[in-house]
N, C-alpha and C positions, 0 to 999 in steps of 0.2 A: 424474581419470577423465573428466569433462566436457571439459575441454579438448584429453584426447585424441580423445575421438568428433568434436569440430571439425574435428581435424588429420586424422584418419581419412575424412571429408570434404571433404579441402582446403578446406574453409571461413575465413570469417574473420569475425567478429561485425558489419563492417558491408553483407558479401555474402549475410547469411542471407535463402533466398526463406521466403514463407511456408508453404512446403511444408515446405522444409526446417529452419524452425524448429521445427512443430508436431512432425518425428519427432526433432529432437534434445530438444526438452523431455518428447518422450513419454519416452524412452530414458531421459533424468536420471533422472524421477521414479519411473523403475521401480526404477534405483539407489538410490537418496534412500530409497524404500520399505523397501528389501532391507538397507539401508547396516545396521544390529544385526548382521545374519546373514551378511555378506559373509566375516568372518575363518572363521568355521564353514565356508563353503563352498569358503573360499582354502585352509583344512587340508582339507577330504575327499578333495579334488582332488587332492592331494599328496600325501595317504596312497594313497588309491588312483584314478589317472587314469580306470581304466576306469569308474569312476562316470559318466563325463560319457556315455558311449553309451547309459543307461540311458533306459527311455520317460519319466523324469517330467522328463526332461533336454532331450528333442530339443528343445521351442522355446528354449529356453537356446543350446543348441546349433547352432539355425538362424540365431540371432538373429545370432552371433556370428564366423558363418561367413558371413552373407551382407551385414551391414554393415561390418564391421571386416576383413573377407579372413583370418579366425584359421582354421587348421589344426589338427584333432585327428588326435591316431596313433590309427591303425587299431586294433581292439580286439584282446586277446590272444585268441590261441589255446588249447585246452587242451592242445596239447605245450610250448607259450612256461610257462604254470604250473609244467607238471609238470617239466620242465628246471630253472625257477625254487625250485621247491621243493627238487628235488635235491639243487642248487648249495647252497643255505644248510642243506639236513641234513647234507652233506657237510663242510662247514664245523662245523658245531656239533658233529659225529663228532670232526674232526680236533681241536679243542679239546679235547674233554671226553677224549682216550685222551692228549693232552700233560699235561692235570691231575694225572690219574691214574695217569701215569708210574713202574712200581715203578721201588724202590727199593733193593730185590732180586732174584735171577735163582733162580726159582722155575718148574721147570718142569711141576711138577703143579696150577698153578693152573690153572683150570679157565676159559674163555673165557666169554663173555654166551651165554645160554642162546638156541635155536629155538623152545621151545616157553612159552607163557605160561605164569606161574604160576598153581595153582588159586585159585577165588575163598574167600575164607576162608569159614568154617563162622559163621553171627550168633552173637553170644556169650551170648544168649541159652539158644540151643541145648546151647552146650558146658557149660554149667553148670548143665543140667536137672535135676531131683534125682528120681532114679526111683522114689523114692515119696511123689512129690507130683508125680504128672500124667507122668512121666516113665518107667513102666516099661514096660516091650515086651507085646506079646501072643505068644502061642506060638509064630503064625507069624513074626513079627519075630527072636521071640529064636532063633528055628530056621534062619532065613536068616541072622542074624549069625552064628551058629557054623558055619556051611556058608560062607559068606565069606571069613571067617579061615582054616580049616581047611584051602581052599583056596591062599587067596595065600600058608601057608606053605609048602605043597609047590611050587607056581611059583618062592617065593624059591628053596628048597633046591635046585631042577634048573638053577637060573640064570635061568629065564624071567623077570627084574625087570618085565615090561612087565603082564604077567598077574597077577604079584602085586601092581601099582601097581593092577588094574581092582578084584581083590577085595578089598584092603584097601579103597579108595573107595566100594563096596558096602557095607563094613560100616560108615564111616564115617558112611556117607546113613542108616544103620538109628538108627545111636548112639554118638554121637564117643566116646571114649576117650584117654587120655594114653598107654597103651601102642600103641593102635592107630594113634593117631598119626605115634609115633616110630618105629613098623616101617614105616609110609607110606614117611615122612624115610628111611627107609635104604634102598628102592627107589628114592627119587629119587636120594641120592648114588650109587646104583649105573648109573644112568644119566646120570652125570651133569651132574643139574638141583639142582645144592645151594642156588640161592637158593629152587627148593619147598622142599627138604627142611628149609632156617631157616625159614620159615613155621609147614611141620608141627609143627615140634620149638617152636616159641613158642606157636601152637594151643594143645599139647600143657602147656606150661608154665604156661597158662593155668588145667588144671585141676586139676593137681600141680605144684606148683611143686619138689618136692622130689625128681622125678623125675628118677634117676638114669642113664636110658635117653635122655629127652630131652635132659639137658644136654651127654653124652656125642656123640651125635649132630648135638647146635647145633655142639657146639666142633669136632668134626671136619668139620666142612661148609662151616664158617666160618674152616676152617685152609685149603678149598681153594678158596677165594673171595679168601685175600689177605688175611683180617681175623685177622692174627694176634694181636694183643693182647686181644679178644674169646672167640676160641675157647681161651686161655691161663688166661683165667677162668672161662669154661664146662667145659673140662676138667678144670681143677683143682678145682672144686666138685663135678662128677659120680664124679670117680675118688677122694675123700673120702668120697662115700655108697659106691659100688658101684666095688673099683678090678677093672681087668684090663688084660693087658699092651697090649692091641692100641690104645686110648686112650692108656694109657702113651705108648706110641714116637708117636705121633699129636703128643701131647701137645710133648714132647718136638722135635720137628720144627718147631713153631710157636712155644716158645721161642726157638730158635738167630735163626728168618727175624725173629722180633721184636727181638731183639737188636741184631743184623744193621743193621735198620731204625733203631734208636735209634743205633748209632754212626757210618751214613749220616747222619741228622739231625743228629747233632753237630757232625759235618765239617761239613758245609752251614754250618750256625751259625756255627762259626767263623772259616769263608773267609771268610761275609758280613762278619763283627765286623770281620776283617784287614780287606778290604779299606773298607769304613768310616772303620777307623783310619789305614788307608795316605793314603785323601783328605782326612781331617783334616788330616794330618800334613804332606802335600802342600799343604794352603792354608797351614796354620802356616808354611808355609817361606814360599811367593810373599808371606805380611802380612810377614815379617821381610825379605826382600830389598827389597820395595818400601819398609818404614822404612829398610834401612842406603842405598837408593837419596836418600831425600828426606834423610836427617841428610848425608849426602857436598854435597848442594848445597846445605843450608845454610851448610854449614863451609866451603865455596866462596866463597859468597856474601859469608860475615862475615869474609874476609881470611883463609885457608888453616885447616887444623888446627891448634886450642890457640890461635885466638885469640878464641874467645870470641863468643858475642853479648852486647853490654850488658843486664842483669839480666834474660837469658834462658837461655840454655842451649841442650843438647845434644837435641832432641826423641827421648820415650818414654824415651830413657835413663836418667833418675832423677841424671845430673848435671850440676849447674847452672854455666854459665860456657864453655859448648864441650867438644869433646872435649879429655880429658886426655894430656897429651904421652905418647906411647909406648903410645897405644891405636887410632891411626889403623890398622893392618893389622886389629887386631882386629875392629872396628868393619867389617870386610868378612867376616865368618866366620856364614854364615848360623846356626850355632847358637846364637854367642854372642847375636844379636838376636833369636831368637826367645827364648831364655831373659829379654831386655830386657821383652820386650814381658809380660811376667809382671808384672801392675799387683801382685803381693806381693812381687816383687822390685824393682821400684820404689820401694816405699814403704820396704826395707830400706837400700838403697842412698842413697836421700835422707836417712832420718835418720843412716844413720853418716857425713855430710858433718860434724853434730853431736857425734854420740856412736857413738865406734866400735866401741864394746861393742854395739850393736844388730845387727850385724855377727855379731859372734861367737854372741851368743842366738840369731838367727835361723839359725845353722848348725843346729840341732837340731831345726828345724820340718820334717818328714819332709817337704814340698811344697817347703818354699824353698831346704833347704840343698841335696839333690843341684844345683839350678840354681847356686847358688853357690859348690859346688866345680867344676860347670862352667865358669865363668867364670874363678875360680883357678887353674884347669889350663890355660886356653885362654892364660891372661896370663903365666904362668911368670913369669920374674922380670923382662920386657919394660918394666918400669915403676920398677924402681931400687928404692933404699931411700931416696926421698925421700920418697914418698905421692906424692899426685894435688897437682899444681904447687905443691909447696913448703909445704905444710901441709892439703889439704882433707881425703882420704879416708886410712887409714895402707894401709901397704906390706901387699898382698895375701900374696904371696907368704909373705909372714915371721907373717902370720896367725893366733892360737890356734886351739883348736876344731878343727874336722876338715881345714882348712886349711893345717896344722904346726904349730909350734913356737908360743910368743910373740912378740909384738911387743917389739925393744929399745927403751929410752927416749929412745935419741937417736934412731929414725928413725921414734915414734908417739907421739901426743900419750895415749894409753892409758894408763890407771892401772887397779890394782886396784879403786879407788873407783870407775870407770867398770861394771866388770862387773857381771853378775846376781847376788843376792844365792844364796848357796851354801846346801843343808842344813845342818846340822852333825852332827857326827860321835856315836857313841855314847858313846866318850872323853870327847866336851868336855860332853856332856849332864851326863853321872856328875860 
């Protein structure tokens, strides 16, 4: 930073007059001073520019404008904010409605509500006990039942908005669980069902047992989209107190929950497929690119079948180069991805030894289908000599899920070689 305020003054340390050294050393040392709090002041700045036009700013900002030629942008405006704000609520909108994407076509759910919901009642309040400090005076209990009496003739005429004022009146006198749940079913009648889950939990607050409230949660909450929710709510309210219109309610929000859960599954399982497709897809490019490097090995070491000196066929599991009458094979990407199976490997190397390891391992639910894959892939492409003249015995001619047995003229196989066998219930006796 100092040796830019030099550069900034076409200076050079042996042109400095003494003028000009006194304001660049003033200038350092203010830096030098400040240097703790410089990255604090390099983030404000960043977070928000308009800082720097602020009054505890301007000599900062004089300083910087009039020895250094540094330019600040002009400060916003409050249309540049309010644009600004827009833009990223409109953004955060479009987000949060991709989220929440149904998942079903539901056309009685019920959109984000106009009007806010009420402020809850302190719980205090709702669990007053009216006879301890909690009971009304005449005129209280006289305005509640003039309240109620009211908002249910409003309900009954359809006026929900007039029945929402004096249910709310009586509420202000003295919460209730029923008073509650009649609220909640003015709101869904208007529908404002995230008040009406409010009221109906208020409500559950102070009967939990309440068969009106739960009823009302789970219908509100059926037109909200939460149907696994109101599938529990409804079926615990229609258990206390049942009637048809919950019923079909009820009913309605199983199917959409259903619905959803075998949406969700599809999902799941395109994801699995397509997972397993890209596995599968790599598994293939590791085995081309092994049958790619084994083909120039076997190049390398003088054609196919002849061998690298006490090396072998890489990943393949046999030792000496590829085996005569296996070169086509050795280009079939499944037979190499099945190579590259380090348990088929290890199969394949000891029956160079013992070819009974071969046949036991046909029964390891992981290794044998790969090994009748390879048997099938090889058909009888490889004679009934074995692998050059005595290594590996004749595929083809195979026990085990392979075929048949191996003859003695064309496998070094004995009984004595294979797995020892249970015995029978005969020979036990």
């Amino acid at each position: 930073f100092f040796f830019q305020i030099l550069q900034s003054e076409s200076l050079s340390l042996s042109l400095l007059t003494p003028a000009r050294t006194k304001k660049v050393v003033f200038v350092f040392q203010i830096v030098m001073s400040y240097e703790p709090h410089l990255q604090s002041l390099v983030d404000a700045l960043r977070a928000d520019p308009d800082v720097v036009h602020g009054a505890s700013f301007s000599e900062f900002r004089a300083l910087f404008e009039s020895q250094f030629g540094a330019r600040f942008p002009p400060p916003k405006t409050k249309k540049d904010v309010e644009e600004e704000d827009g833009k990223e609520e409109g953004t955060s909108t479009t987000k949060q409605q991709q989220q929440q994407q149904p998942l079903v076509d539901d056309p009685d759910v019920v959109g984000p509500e106009s009007e806010p919901v009420p402020k809850r009642i302190e719980e205090s309040k709702l669990m007053m006990d009216p006879n301890n400090g909690g009971a009304l005076t005449e005129d209280e209990a006289n305005a509640m039942i003039d309240a109620k009496s009211k908002a249910s003739s409003a309900f009954a005429a359809g006026d929900y908005a007039s029945a929402l004022e004096y249910y709310t009146k009586a509420l202000d006198i003295q919460p209730s669980a029923l008073t509650f749940s009649k609220r909640a079913e003015c709101f869904m009648k208007l529908k404002r069902n995230a008040a009406a889950t409010q009221d109906c939990e208020q409500a559950l607050k102070i009967n939990p047992d309440s068969a009106k409230a739960l009823k009302v949660l789970g219908t509100a909450q059926r037109y909200l989209g939460q149907y696994e929710e109101a599938c529990k709510n409804l079926g615990q309210g229609l258990a206390i107190d049942f009637d048809e219109q919950s019923a079909k309610v009820e009913k309605e929000a199983e199917k959409f929950f259903h619905e959803i859960r075998v949406a969700k599954s599809k999902e799941k399982a395109k994801k699995e497929q397509e997972e397993k497709r890209k596995m599968e897809e790599e598994r293939r490019k590791r085995a081309e690119e092994a049958m790619k490097n084994a083909n120039a090995n076997a190049n390398n070491a003088g054609g196919p079948g002849g061998g690298t000196p006490g090396g072998g066929f890489p990943n393949s599991g046999f030792p000496g180069g590829i085996p005569p009458g296996m070169e086509g094979m050795m280009n079939d990407p499944e037979i190499m991805a099945a190579m590259m199976n380090p348990k088929v490997m290890n199969v394949l190397q000891q029956a160079q030894t013992n070819p009974g390891a071969l046949i036991a391992a046909m029964n390891d639910p992981e290794v044998g289908p790969l090994l009748n894959k390879i048997v099938a892939k090889m058909g009888g492409s490889m004679g009934s000599g074995g692998m050059g003249g005595g290594g590996m015995p004749d595929f083809a001619n195979m026990g085990g899920r392979a075929g048949g047995g191996a003859s003695a003229a064309s496998s070094r196989f004995t009984e004595e070689d294979a797995p020892p066998r249970s015995a029978t219930v005969d020979e036990v006796d």
